[in-house]
C-alpha positions in Angstrom: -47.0 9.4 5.1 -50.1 11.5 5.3 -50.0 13.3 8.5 -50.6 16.6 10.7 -47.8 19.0 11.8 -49.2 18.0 14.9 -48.8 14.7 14.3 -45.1 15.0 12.5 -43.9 16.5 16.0 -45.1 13.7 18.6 -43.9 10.7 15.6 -40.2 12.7 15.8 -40.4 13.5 19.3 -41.0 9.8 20.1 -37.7 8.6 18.3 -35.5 10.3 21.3 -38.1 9.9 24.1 -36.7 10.9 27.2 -32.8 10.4 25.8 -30.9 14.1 26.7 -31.3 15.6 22.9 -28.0 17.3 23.9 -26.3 14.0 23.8 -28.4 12.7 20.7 -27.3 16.1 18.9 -23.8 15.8 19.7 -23.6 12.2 19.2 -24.9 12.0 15.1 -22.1 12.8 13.2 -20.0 10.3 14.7 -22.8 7.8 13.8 -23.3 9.5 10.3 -20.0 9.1 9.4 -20.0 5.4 10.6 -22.8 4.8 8.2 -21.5 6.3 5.8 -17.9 4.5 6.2 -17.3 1.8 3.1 -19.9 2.6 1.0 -18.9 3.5 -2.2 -20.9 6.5 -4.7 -22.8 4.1 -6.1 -24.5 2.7 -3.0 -24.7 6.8 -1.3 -27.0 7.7 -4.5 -29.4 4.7 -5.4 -32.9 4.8 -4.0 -34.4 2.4 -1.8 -37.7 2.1 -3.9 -39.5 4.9 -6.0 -39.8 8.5 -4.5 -37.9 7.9 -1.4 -34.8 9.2 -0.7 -30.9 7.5 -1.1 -28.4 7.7 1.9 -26.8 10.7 -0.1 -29.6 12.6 -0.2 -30.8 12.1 3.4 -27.1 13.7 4.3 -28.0 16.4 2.4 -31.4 17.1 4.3 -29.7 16.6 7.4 -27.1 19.3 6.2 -29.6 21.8 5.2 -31.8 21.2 7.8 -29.0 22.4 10.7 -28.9 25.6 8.8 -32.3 26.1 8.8 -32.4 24.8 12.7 -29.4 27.0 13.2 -31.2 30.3 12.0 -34.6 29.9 13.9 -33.0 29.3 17.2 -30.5 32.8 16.5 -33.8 34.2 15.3 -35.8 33.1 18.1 -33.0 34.5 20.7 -33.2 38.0 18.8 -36.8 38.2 19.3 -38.8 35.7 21.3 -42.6 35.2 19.9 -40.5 35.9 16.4 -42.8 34.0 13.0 -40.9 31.0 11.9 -41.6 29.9 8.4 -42.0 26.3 8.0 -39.8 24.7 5.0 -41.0 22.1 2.4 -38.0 19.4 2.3 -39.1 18.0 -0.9 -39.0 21.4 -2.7 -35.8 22.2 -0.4 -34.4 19.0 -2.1 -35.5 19.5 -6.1 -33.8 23.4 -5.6 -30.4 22.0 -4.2 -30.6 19.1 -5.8 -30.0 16.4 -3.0 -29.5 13.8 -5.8 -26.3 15.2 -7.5 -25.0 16.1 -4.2 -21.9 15.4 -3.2 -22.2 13.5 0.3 -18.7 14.4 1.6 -19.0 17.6 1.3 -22.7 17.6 3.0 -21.5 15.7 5.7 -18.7 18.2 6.4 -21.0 21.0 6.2 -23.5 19.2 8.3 -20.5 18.7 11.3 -19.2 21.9 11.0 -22.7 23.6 11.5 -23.8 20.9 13.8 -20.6 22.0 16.2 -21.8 25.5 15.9 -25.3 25.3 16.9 -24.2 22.7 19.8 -21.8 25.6 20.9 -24.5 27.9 20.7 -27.0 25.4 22.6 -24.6 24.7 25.4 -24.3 28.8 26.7 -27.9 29.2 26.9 -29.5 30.4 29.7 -32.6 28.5 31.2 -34.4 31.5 29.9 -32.6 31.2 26.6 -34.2 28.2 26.1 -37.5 28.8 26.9 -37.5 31.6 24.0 -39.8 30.6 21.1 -41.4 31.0 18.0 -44.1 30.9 16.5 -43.8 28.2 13.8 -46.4 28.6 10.5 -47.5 24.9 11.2 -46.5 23.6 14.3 -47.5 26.8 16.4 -45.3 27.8 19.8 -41.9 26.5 20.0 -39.2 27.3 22.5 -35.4 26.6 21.9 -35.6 23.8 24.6 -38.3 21.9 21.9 -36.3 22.6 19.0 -33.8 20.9 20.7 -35.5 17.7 21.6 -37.5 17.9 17.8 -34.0 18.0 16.3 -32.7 15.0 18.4 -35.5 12.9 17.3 -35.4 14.1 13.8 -31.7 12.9 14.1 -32.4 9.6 15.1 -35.5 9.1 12.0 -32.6 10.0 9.5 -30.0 7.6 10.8 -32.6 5.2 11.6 -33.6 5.4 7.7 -30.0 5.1 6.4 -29.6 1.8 8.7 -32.3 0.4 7.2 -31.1 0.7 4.0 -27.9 0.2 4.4 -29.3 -3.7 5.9 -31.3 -4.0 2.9 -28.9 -3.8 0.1 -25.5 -5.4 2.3 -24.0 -5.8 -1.5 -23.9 -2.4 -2.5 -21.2 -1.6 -0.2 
């Protein structure tokens, strides 16, 4: 998909709408791990069609992604109008190598930090919250929009791994 950061934010953004992202971020392990429930290795690693990515290595995004969410929120709250680098998933994914990952242990990592940040999330301030950064493609974001951007970024991934998991029923 061909399209500007711009762009990228109001597509994710429209996946939670006006759904409380607090809920949506607190709900997607649970929902994760239901996806994930009776499929066997096999069915976590193959890929739905050239270049796109298996259920295992969408886990894996989702699990480094809440470290990278993690640290520009805590870097934002050290120093509002702080630079936030954006990160290039597919190059994130060839260095870690999503595809050999193993998706237990990136789930687990992905709940653990997900409780953490969702910790951190629910003692902010109002004026916590409206602390941002500014992001190297997307421009001014507050805590409050990383929040929402997260909960809609949530809801692409699982959306993704339902869809495969209808289109291949067999390779449970």
């Amino acid at each position: 998909m061909n399209e500007t950061p711009q762009e990228y934010s109001q597509r994710i953004l429209n996946y939670a709408g006006s759904q409380d992202p607090m809920r949506v971020l607190a709900a997607t392990p649970k929902k994760l791990s239901a996806l994930l429930r009776g499929l066997k290795p096999a069915a976590r690693r193959k890929r739905p069609a050239p270049g796109k990515w298996s259920i295992g290595e969408i886990v894996a995004h989702l699990s480094e992604v809440e470290l990278v969410v993690g640290w520009r929120i805590r870097f934002i709250l050290e120093k509002s109008g702080s630079p936030i680098q954006a990160m290039d998933q597919d190059v994130w994914a060839r260095n870690s190598r999503y595809e050999k990952m193993d998706t237990r242990l990136a789930l687990d990592a992905f709940r653990a930090q997900r409780a953490v940040n969702l910790r951190l999330l629910k003692l902010l301030t109002p004026e916590m919250k409206e602390r941002y950064g500014i992001h190297s493609e997307r421009g001014k974001e507050s805590v409050a929009h990383i929040a929402r951007l997260y909960a809609g970024h949530d809801l692409n991934h699982l959306g993704q791994i339902e869809r495969i998991r209808k289109a291949a029923p067999a390779r449970r």
